[in-house]
PAPA-967359 format. One record per residue (C-alpha): residue in one letter; x, y, z; chain. Coordinates in Angstrom, 1 decimal, always signed. Layout:
% residues N
R   res        x        y        z   chain
R     A        X        Y        Z       A
...
END
This chain:
% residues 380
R   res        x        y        z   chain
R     X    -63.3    -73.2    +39.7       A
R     X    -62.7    -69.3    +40.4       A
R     X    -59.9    -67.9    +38.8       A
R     X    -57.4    -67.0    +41.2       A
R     X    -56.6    -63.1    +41.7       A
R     X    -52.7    -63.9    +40.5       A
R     X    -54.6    -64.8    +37.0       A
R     X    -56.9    -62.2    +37.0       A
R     X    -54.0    -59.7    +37.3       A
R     X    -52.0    -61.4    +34.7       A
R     X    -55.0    -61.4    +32.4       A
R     X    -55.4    -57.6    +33.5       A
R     X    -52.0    -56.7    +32.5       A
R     X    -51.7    -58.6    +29.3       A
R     X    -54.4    -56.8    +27.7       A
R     X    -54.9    -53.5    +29.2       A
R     X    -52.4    -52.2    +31.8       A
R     X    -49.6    -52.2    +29.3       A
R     X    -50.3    -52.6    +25.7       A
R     X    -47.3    -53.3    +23.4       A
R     X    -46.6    -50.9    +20.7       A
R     X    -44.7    -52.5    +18.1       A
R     X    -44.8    -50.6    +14.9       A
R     X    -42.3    -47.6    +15.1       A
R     X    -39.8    -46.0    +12.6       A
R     X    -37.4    -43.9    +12.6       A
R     X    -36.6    -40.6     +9.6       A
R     X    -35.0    -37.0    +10.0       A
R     X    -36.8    -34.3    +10.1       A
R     X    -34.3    -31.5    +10.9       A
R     X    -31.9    -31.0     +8.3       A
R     X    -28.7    -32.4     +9.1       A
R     X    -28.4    -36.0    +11.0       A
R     X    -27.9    -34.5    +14.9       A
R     X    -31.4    -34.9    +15.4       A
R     X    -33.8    -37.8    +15.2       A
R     X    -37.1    -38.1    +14.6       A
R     X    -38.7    -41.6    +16.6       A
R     X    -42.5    -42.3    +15.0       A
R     X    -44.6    -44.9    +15.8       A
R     X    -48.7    -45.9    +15.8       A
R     X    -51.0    -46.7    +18.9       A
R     X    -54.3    -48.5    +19.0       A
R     X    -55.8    -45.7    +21.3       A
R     X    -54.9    -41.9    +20.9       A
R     X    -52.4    -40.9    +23.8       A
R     X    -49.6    -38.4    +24.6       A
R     X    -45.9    -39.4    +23.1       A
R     X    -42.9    -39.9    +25.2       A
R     X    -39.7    -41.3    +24.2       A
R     X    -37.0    -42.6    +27.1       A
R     X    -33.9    -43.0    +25.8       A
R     X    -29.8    -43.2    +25.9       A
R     X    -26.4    -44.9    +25.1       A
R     X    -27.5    -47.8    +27.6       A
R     X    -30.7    -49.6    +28.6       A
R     X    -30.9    -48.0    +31.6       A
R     X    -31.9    -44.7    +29.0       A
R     X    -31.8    -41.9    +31.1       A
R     X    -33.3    -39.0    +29.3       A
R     X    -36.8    -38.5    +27.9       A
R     X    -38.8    -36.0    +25.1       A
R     X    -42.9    -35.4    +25.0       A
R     X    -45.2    -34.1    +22.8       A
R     X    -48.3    -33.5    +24.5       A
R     X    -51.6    -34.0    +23.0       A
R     X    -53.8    -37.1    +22.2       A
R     X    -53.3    -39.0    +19.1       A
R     X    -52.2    -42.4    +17.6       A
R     X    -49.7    -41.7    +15.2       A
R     X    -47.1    -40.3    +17.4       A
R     X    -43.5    -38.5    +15.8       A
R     X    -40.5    -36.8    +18.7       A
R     X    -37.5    -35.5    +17.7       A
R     X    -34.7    -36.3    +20.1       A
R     X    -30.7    -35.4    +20.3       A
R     X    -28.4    -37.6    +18.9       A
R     X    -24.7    -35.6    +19.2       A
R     X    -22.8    -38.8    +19.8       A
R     X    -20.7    -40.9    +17.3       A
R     X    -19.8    -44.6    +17.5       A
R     X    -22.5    -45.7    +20.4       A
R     X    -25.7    -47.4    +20.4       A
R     X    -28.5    -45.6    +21.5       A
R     X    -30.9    -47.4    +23.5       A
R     X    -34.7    -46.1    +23.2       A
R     X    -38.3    -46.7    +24.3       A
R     X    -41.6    -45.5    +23.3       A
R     X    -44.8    -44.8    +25.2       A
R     X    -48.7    -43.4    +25.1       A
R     X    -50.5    -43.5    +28.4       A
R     X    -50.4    -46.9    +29.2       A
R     X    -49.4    -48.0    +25.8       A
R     X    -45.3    -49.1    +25.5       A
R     X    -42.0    -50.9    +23.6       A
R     X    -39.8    -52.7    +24.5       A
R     X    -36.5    -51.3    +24.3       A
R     X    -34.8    -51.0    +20.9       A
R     X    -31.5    -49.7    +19.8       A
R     X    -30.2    -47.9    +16.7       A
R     X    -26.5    -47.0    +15.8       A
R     X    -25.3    -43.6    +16.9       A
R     X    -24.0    -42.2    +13.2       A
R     X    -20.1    -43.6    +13.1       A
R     X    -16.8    -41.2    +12.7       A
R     X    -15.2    -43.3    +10.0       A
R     X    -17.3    -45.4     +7.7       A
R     X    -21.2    -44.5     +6.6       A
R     X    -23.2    -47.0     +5.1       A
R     X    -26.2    -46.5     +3.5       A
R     X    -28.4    -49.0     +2.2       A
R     X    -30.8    -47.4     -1.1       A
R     X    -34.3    -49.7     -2.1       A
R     X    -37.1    -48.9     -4.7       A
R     X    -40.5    -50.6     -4.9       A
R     X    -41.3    -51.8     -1.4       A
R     X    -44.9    -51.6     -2.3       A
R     X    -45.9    -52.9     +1.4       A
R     X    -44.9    -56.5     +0.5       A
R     X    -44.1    -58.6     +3.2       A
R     X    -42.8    -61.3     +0.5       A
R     X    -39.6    -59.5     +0.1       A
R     X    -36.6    -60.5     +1.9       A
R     X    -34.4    -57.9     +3.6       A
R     X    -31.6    -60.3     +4.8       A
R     X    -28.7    -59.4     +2.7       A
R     X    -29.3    -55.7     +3.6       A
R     X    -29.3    -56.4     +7.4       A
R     X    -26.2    -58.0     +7.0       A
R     X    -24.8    -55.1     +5.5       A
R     X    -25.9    -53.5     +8.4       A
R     X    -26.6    -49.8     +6.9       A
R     X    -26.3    -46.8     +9.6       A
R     X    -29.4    -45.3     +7.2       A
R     X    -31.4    -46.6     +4.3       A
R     X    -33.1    -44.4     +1.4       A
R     X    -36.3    -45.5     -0.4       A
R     X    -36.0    -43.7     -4.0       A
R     X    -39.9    -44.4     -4.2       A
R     X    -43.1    -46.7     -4.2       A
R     X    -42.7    -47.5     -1.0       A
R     X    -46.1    -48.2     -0.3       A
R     X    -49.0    -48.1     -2.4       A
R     X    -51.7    -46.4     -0.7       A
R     X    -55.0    -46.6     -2.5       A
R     X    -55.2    -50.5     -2.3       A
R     X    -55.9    -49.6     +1.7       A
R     X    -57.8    -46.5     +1.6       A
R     X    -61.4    -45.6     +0.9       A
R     X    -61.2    -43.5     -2.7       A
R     X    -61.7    -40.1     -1.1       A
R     X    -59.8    -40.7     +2.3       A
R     X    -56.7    -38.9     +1.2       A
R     X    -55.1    -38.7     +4.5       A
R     X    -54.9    -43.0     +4.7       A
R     X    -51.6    -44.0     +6.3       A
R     X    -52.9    -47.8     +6.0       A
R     X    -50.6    -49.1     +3.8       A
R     X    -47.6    -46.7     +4.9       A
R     X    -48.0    -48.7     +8.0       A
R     X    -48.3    -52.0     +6.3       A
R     X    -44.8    -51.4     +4.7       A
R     X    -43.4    -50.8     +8.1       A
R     X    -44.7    -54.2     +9.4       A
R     X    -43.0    -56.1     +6.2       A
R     X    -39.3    -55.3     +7.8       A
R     X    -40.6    -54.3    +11.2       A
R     X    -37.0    -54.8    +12.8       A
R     X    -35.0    -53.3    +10.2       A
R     X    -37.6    -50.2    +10.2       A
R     X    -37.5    -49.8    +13.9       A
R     X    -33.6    -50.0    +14.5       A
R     X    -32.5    -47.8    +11.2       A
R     X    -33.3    -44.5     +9.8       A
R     X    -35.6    -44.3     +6.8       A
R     X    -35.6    -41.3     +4.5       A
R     X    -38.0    -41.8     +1.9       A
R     X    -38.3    -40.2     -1.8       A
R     X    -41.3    -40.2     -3.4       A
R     X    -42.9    -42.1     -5.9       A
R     X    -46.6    -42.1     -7.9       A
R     X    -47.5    -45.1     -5.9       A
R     X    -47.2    -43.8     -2.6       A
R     X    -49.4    -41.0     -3.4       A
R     X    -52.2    -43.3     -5.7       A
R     X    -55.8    -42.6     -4.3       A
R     X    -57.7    -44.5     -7.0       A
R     X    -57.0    -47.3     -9.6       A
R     X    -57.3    -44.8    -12.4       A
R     X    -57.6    -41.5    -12.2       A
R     X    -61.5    -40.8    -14.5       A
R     X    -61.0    -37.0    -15.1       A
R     X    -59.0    -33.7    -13.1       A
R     X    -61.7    -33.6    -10.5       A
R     X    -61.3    -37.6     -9.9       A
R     X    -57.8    -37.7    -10.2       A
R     X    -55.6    -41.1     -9.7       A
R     X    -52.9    -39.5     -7.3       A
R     X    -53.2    -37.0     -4.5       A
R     X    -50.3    -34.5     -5.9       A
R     X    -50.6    -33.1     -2.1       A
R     X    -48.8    -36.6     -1.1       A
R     X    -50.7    -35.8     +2.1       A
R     X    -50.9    -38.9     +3.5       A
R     X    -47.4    -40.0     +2.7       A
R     X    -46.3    -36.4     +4.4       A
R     X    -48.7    -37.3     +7.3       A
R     X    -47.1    -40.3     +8.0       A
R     X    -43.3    -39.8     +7.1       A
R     X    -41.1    -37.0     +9.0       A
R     X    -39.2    -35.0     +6.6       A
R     X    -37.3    -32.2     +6.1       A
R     X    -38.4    -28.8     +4.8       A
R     X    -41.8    -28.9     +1.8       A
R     X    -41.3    -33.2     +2.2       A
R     X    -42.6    -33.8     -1.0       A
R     X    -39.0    -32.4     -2.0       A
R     X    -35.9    -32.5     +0.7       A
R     X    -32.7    -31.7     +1.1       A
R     X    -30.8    -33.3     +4.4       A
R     X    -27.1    -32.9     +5.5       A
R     X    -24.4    -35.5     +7.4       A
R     X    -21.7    -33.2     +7.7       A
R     X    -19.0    -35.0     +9.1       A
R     X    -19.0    -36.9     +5.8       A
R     X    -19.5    -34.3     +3.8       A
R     X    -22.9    -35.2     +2.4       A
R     X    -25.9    -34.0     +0.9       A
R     X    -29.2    -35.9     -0.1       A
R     X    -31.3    -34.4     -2.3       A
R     X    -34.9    -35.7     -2.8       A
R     X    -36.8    -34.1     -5.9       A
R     X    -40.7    -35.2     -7.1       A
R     X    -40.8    -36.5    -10.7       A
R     X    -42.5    -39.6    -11.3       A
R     X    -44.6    -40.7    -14.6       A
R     X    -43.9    -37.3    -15.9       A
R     X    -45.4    -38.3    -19.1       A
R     X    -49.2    -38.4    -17.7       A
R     X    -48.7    -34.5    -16.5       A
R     X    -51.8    -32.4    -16.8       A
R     X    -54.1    -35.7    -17.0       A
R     X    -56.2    -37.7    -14.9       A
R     X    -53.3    -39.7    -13.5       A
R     X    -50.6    -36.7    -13.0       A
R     X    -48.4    -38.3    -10.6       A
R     X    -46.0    -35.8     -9.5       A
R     X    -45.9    -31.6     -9.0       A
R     X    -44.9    -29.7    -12.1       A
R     X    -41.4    -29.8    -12.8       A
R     X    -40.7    -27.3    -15.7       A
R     X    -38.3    -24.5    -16.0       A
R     X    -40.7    -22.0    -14.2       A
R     X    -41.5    -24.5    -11.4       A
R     X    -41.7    -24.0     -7.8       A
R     X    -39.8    -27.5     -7.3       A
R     X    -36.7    -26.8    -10.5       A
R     X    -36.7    -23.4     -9.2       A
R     X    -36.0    -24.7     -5.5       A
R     X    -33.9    -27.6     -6.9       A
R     X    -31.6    -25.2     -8.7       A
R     X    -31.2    -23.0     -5.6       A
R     X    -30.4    -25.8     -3.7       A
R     X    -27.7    -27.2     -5.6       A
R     X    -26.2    -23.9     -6.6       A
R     X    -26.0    -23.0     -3.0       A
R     X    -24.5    -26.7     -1.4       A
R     X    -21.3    -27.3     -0.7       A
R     X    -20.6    -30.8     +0.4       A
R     X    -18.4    -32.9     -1.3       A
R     X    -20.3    -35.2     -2.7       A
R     X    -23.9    -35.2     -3.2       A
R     X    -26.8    -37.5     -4.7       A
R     X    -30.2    -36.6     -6.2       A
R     X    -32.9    -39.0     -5.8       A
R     X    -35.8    -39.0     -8.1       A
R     X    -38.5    -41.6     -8.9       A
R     X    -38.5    -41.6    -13.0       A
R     X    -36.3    -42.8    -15.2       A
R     X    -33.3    -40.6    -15.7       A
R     X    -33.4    -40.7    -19.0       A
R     X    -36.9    -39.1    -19.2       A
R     X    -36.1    -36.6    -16.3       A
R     X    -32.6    -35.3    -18.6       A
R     X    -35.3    -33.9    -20.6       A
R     X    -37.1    -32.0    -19.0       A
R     X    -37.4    -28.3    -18.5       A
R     X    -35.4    -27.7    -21.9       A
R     X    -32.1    -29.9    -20.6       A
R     X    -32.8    -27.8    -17.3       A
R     X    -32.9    -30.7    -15.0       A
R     X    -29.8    -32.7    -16.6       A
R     X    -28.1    -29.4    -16.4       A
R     X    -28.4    -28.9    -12.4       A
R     X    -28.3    -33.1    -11.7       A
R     X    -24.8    -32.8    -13.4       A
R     X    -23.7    -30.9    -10.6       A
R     X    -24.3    -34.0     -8.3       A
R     X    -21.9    -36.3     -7.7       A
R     X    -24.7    -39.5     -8.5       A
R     X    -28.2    -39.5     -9.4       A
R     X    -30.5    -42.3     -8.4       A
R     X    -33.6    -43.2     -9.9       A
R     X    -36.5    -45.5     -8.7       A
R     X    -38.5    -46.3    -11.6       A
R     X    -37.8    -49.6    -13.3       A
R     X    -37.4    -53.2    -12.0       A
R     X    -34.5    -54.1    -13.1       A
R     X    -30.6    -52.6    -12.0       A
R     X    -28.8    -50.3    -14.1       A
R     X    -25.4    -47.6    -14.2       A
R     X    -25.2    -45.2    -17.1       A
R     X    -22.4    -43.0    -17.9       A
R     X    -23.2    -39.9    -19.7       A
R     X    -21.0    -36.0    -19.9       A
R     X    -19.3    -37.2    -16.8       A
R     X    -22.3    -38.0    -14.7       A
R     X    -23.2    -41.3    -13.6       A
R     X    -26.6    -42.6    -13.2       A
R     X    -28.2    -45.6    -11.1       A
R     X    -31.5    -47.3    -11.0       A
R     X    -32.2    -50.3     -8.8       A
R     X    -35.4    -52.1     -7.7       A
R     X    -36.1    -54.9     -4.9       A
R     X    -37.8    -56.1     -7.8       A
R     X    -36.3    -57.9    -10.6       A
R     X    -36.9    -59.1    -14.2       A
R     X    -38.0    -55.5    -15.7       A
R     X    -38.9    -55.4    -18.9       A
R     X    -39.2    -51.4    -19.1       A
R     X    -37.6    -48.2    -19.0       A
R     X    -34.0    -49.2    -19.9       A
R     X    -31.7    -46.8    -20.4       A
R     X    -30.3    -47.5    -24.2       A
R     X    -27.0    -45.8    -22.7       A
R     X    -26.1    -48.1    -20.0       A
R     X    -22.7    -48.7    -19.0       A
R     X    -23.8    -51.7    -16.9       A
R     X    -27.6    -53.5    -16.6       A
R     X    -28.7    -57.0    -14.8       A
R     X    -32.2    -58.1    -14.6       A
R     X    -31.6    -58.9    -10.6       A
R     X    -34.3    -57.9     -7.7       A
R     X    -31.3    -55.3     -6.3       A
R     X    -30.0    -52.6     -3.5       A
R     X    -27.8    -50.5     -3.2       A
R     X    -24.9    -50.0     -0.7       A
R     X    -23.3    -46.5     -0.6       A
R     X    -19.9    -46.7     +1.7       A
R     X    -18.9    -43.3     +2.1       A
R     X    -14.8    -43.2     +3.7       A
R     X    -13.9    -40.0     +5.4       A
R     X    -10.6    -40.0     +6.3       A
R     X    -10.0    -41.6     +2.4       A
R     X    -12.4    -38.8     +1.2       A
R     X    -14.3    -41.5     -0.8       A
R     X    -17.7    -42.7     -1.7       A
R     X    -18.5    -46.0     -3.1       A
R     X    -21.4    -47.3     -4.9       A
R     X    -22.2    -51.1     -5.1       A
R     X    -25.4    -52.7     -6.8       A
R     X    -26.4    -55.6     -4.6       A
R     X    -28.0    -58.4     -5.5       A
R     X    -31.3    -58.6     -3.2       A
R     X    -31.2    -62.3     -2.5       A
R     X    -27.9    -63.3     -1.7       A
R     X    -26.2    -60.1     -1.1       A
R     X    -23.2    -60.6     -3.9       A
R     X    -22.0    -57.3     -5.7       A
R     X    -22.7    -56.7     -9.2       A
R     X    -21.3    -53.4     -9.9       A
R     X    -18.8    -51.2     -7.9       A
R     X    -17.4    -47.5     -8.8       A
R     X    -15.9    -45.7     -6.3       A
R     X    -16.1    -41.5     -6.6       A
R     X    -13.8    -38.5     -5.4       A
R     X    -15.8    -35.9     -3.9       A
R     X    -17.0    -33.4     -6.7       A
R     X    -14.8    -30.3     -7.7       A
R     X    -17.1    -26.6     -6.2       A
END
């Protein structure tokens, strides 16, 4: 029997005419949250257009042109307290319509994970119940040279494999992402300085990921809450100058302390929060007390390193680490004020006409709070 020509243009359609693009994500790349920045991968190399606007009917509409399959616009996004409705497309290659929240006018939620490591095993739910308007990785969010060939630095492979672990959450909630050694791992173990274990260039991860400024270190701005995110590149600072250096240099004469110090001496929001992906203890160290000295100026710091959760209280500073992964066994800080061995998250509810922020450590599976402070913005 012949096929009939209303299944032949079915067929036609469902596998060429309009090809579905499903992985997409969103992250900032100007430097305050007006702007968005909507990324997502093709099968075939096309131009990128993003329709979008408060309401499925969209409305208004960005391009980049060019041919290419990993695709990033920035769009406008003035408006507080709405859903914005959005669609991507590449020639004949298109989403459906997604949404993400419009950044509120009285409460900011922002939901902070470590250790991704492109595993789809992890479960996300208590987070999208929390419903975060913007959610931080303080590192490893992928772990890139377990997908690429040794020498292919560029590999966005497993980037996009951490995408498709929490494809929804990814594709309907800003990601700004911090560094760690992992997502920058080229090779199992680095064998001398000319084979190295890590690309220190982070150029795939930078590739992939739309940040502000250098990338490898950020600072981005939500004024209206009177906040400031600052994203610094320390990681396994013990193997610098080795076969498996894992970061940029970090001491006193530095290019990234140097802009680190500038940056803090010169911001003025209220309260502010230093992400880094070693353990703080290690970084307070470093650069003769240098670094402790400027991350005392924030009003947190968060660390990314160990699997386990942890608050320490030290000169007036308060320190967190957390990890999606539980049961750690390293890295604990001998100062603690609080520690639980839980897989764990973060929820930071900032409250602007209270002027507050507050900090909770999350349990990952069930969501249940295992440690709360609430801070006052810092004094200038």
């Amino acid at each position: 029997m012949k096929p009939t020509l209303l299944a032949l243009t079915l067929a036609f359609l469902s596998t060429s005419a309009f090809a579905k693009v499903e992985r997409i994500w969103m992250t900032h790349q100007s430097p305050d949250n007006s702007k968005i920045v909507i990324s997502w991968e093709t099968t075939n190399p096309g131009d990128s257009v993003v329709e979008f606007g408060t309401s499925p009917q969209l409305g208004e509409s960005a391009k980049v042109d060019g041919s290419r399959t990993l695709h990033h616009v920035e769009i406008p996004i003035p408006q507080k307290d709405v859903v914005y409705h959005y669609r991507v497309k590449s020639g004949d290659q298109v989403s459906d319509i997604n949404t993400f929240k419009g950044y509120p006018s009285k409460l900011l939620r922002i939901a902070v994970v470590t250790n991704i490591r492109a595993d789809a095993k992890l479960n996300f739910a208590a987070i999208k119940k929390d419903d975060p308007h913007l959610l931080i990785s303080a590192g490893d969010t992928a772990m890139q040279y377990q997908f690429a060939t040794q020498a292919d630095k560029e590999a966005t492979k497993s980037h996009s494999t951490a995408i498709d672990t929490q494809a929804d959450l990814f594709r309907s909630t800003p990601f700004m992402v911090s560094l760690g050694n992992l997502d920058r791992k080229i090779r199992p173990n680095g064998i001398s300085m000319e084979e190295p274990g890590y690309d220190i260039a982070a150029t795939g991860y930078r590739k992939f990921f739309a940040l502000p400024g250098k990338e490898w270190i950020w600072a981005w701005d939500v004024p209206d809450f009177d906040l400031r995110l600052i994203s610094v590149d320390m990681s396994h600072t013990g193997d610098f100058g080795k076969p498996n250096q894992a970061c940029n240099a970090f001491d006193k004469d530095s290019e990234q302390f140097k802009w680190f110090e500038e940056t803090m001496n010169s911001t003025k929001a209220g309260f502010v929060i230093t992400v880094y992906g070693e353990t703080s203890g290690t970084v307070r160290r470093h650069a003769e007390g240098g670094w402790k000295r400027v991350i005392e100026k924030s009003s947190i710091a968060i660390s990314g390193e160990c699997y386990h959760a942890e608050r320490t209280e030290l000169d007036g500073m308060t320190y967190y680490n957390s990890s999606v992964r539980g049961n750690g066994t390293f890295g604990h800080d001998t100062k603690a004020a609080f520690s639980d061995k839980s897989a764990s998250y973060k929820l930071i509810t900032l409250d602007r006409d209270a002027g507050t922020m507050t900090v909770e450590i999350k349990a990952l599976d069930d969501g249940r709070v295992l440690d709360s402070k609430t801070f006052k913005k810092r004094a200038q």
